[in-house]
TORMI-518400 format. One record per residue: residue in one letter; x, y negated, z negated of N, C-alpha, C, O in turn. Coordinates in steps of 0.1 Angstrom, whole numbers, plus 5000, padded with zeros to 4 digits. Atoms other than C-alpha are relative to their C-alpha. Layout:
// TORMI-518400
aXYZXYZXYZXYZ...
// end
This chain:
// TORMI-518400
x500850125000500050005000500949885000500449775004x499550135004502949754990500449985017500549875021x498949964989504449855025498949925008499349815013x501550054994500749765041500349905001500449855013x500750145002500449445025500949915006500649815012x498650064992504249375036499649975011499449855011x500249984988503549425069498849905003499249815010x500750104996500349215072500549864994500149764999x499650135000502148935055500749935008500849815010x498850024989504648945079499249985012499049865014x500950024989502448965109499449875001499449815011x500850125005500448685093500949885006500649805015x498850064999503548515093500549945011500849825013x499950034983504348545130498749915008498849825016x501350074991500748455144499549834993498849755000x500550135001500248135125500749925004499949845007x499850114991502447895139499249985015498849875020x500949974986500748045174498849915001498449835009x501650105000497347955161500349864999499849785007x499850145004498647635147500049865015499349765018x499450074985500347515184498650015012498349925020x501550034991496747605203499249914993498549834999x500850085005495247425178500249855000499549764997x499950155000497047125183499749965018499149865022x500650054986496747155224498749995007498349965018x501850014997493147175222499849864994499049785000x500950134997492646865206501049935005500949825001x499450104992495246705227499449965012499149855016x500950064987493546755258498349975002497749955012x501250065001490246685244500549854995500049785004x500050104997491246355235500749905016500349795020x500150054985492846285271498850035008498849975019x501150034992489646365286499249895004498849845015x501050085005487546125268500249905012499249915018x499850074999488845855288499449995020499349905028x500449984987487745985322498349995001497649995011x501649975002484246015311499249825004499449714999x500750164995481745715331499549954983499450024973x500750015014480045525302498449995000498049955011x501249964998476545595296499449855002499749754996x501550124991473845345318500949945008500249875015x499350044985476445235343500750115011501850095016x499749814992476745625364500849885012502049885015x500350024986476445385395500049825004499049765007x500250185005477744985392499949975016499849855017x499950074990477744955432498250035005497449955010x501849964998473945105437499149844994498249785000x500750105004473144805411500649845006499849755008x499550104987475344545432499149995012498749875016x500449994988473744625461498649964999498249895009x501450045004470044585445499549814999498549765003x500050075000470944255434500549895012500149785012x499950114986472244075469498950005006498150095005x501050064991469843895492500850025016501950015021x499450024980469943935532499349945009498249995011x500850094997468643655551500450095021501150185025x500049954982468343735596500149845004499349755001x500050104990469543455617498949975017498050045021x501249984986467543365652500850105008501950135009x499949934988467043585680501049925010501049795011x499550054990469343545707499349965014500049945024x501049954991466143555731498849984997498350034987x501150055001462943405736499350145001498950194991x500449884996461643725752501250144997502350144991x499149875002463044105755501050004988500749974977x499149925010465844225737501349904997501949835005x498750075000468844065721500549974982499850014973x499749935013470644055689499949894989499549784994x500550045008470543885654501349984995502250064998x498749995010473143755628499150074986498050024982x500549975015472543955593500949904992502149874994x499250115010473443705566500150044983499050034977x499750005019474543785527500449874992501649834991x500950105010472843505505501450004988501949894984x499349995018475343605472501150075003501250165012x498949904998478343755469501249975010502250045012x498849994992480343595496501649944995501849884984x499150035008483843535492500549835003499949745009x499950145000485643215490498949924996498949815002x501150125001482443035477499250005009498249935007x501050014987480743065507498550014998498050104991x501349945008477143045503499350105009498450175005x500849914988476043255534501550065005502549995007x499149994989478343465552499950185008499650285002x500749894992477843735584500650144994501850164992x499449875002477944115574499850125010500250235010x500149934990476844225606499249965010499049845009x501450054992474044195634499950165005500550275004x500549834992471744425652498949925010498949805013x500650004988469144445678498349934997497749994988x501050075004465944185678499449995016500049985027x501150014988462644185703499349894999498749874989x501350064999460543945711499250025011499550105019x501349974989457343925735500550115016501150075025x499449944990458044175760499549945019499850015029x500350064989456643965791500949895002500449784998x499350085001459743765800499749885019500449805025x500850084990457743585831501350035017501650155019x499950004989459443515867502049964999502749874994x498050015000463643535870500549915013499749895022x499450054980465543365903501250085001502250104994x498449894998467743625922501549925003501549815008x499350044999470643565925500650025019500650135025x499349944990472443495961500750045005501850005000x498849884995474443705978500449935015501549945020x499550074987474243486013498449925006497449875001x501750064995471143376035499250065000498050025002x501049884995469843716038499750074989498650104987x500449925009470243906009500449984988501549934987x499850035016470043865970500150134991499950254993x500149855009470444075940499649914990499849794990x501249995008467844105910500750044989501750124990x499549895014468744195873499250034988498349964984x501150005012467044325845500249974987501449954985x499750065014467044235810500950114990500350224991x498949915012469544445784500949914995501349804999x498750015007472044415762501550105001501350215007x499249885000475344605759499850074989499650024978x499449904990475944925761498450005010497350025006x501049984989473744925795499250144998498150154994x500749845003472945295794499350004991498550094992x500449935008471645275766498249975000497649994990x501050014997468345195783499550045012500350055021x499849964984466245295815499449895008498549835002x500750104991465145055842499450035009500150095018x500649964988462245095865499349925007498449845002x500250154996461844875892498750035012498750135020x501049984991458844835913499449915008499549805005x500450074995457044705940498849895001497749925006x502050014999453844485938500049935009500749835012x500450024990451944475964498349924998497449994993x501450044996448644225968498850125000498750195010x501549925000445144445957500850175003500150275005x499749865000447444765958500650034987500949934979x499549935010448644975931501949995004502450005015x498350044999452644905926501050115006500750225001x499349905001455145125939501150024995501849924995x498849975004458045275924501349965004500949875012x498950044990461345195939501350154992501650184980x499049875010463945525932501249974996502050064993x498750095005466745265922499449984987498449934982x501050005019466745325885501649924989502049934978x498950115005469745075879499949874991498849834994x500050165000470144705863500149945010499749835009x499950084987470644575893499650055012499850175016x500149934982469444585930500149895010499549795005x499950044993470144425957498850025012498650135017x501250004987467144335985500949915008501949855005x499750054988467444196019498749935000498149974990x500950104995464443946032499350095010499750185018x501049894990461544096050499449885009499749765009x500850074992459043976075499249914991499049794994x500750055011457143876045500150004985500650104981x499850025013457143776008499650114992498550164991x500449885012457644075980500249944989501049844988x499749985016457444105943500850114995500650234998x499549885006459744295925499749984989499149884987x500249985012459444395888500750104995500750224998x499049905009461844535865499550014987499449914979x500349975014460544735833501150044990501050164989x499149975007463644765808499350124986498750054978x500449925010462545085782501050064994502150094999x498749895008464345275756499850125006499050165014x499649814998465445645758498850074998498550185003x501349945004461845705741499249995010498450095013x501450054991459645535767499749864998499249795007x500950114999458645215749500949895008502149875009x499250134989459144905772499849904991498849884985x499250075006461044655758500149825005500249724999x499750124991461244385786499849985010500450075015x500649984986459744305820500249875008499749775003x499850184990460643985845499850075015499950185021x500349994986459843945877500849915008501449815004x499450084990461143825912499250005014498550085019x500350064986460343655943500850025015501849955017x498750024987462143725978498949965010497950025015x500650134990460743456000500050105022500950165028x499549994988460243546036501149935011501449825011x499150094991462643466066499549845007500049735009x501150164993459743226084500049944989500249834995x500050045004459443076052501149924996501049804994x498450104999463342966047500349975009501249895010x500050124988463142876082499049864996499449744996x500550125001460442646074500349924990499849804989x500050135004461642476051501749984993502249944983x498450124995465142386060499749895005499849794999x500350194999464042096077499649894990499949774989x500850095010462041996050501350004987501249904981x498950025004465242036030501149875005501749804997x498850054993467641856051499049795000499549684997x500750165007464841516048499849994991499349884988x500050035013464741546016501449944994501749834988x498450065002468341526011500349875009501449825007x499850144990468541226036499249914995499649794992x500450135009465941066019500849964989501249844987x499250075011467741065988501349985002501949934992x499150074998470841006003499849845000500249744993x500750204999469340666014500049934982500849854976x500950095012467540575980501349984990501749884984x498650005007470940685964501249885000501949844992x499250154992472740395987499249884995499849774992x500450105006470440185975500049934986500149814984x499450005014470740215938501549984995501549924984x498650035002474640195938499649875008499949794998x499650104995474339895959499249884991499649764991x500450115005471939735937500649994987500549874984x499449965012473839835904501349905004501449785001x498850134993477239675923499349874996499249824985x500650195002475539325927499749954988500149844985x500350055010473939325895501750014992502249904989x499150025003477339425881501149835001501749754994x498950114995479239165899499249884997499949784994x500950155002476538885893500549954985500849844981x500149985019476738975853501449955000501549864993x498650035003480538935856500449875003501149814995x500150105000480238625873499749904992500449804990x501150085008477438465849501249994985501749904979x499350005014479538585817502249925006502949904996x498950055004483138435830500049865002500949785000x500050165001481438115836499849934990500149814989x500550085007480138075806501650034988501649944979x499349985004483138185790501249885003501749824994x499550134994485037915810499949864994500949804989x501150105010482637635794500550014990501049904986x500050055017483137715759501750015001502149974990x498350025000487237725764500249894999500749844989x499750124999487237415781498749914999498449875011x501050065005484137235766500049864998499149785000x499950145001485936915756500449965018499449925024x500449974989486936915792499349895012499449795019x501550014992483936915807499049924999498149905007x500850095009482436665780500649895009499849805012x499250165002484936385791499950005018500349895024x500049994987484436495830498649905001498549795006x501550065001480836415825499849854999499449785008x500150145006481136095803500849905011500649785013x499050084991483735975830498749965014498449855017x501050054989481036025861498749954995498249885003x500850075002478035905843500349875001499549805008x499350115000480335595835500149905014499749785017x500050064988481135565871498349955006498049835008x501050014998477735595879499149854997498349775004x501250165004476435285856501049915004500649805002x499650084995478935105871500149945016500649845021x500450014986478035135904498249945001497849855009x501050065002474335065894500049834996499249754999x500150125003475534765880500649885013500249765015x499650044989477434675911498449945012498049845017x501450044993474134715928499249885000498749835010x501250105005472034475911500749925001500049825003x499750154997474634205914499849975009499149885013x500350014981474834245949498549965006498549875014x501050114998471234155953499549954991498449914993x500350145002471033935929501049905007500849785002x499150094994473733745949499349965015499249855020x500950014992471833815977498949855000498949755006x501550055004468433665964500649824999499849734996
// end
């Protein structure tokens, strides 16, 4: 038994420093934990940032169709700023953007465009004919742009800009005049510019004169007030002469008489 108890004292002996040294690395690395731990009611301080800014929308770039917008951040900007941009995006208005002018290409043929923004693709365009009391036709040019030539007679085109979904977005129209029609009225061109060539010569010529008159009027009077005395003693001198010649007069026929 003594031998026993030897022996578990001994053993004892060995394993407690053991326990001692886990027991000190357990609470070592329970107190370096603590420090990683969030603190309770703030899990999420940018979720509550984010709640508290304001975001104001600048104008459309676009009366009609499609075009884009400034986003503006009200709070939070830096330097003091009281507004400042954190991005833009894509803004519609009325999708009936009324009657376009093509553009020319020469005397004969123009080209047409339709309404988008960039990236192009990222919409479809379907352009069509209309025809007076008919139903429209399609045109199989499914581009932004087309280029027409002038016919015997006056067409409408119409371009529908839609998304990838279907909904249409933006719609303008165009005009291609016939050829008899820009024959007729070149002449009426060419007198119109002649008339206002004329009226144009008239206006500069009357602008000149009045010019030149005004410059005249103001360096005379400018003149005057320089030499004022002058002008005073020019005066008093020929009036002088004057009553002395009247006086000459009246002797003379009183010498007469």
């Amino acid at each position: 038994m003594a031998l026993r108890a030897g022996g578990a004292a001994e053993l004892l002996a060995l394993l407690l420093p053991l326990l001692l040294a886990s027991l000190a690395a357990g609470s070592g690395n329970g107190t370096r934990a603590k420090p990683t731990e969030a603190p309770s009611g703030d899990s999420n301080p940018g979720l509550r940032a984010a709640a508290s800014t304001k975001i104001e929308y600048g104008e459309c770039t676009v009366t009609c169709g499609i075009g884009i917008r400034e986003v503006l951040l009200t709070s939070g900007c830096p330097a003091a700023e009281t507004k400042c941009i954190i991005g833009v995006e894509e803004c519609e208005g009325p999708v009936d953007c009324g009657w376009g002018i093509p553009i020319s290409k020469g005397p004969e043929c123009m080209k047409m465009l339709c309404i988008f923004i960039p990236p192009e693709n990222q919409f479809k365009y379907i352009w069509k004919k209309l025809i007076q009391n008919q139903t429209a036709r399609t045109l199989p040019n499914d581009t932004s742009i087309v280029e027409v030539c002038r016919d015997n007679q006056s067409v409408t085109y119409q371009c529908e800009t839609r998304r990838k979904k279907g909904s249409t977005i933006a719609s303008v129209k165009y005009t291609v005049h016939a050829k008899t029609e820009i024959q007729a009225e070149e002449p009426k061109r060419m007198q119109t510019g002649c008339s206002r060539k004329t009226i144009d010569a008239i206006l500069v010529f009357c602008v000149v004169t009045g010019i030149i008159v005004a410059v005249g009027v103001f360096s005379a009077m400018i003149f005057m007030i320089l030499h004022w005395g002058v002008i005073k003693c020019f005066w008093k001198s020929k009036s002088g002469q004057d009553n002395q010649e009247k006086l000459t007069n009246k002797r003379s026929l009183h010498n007469l008489e």
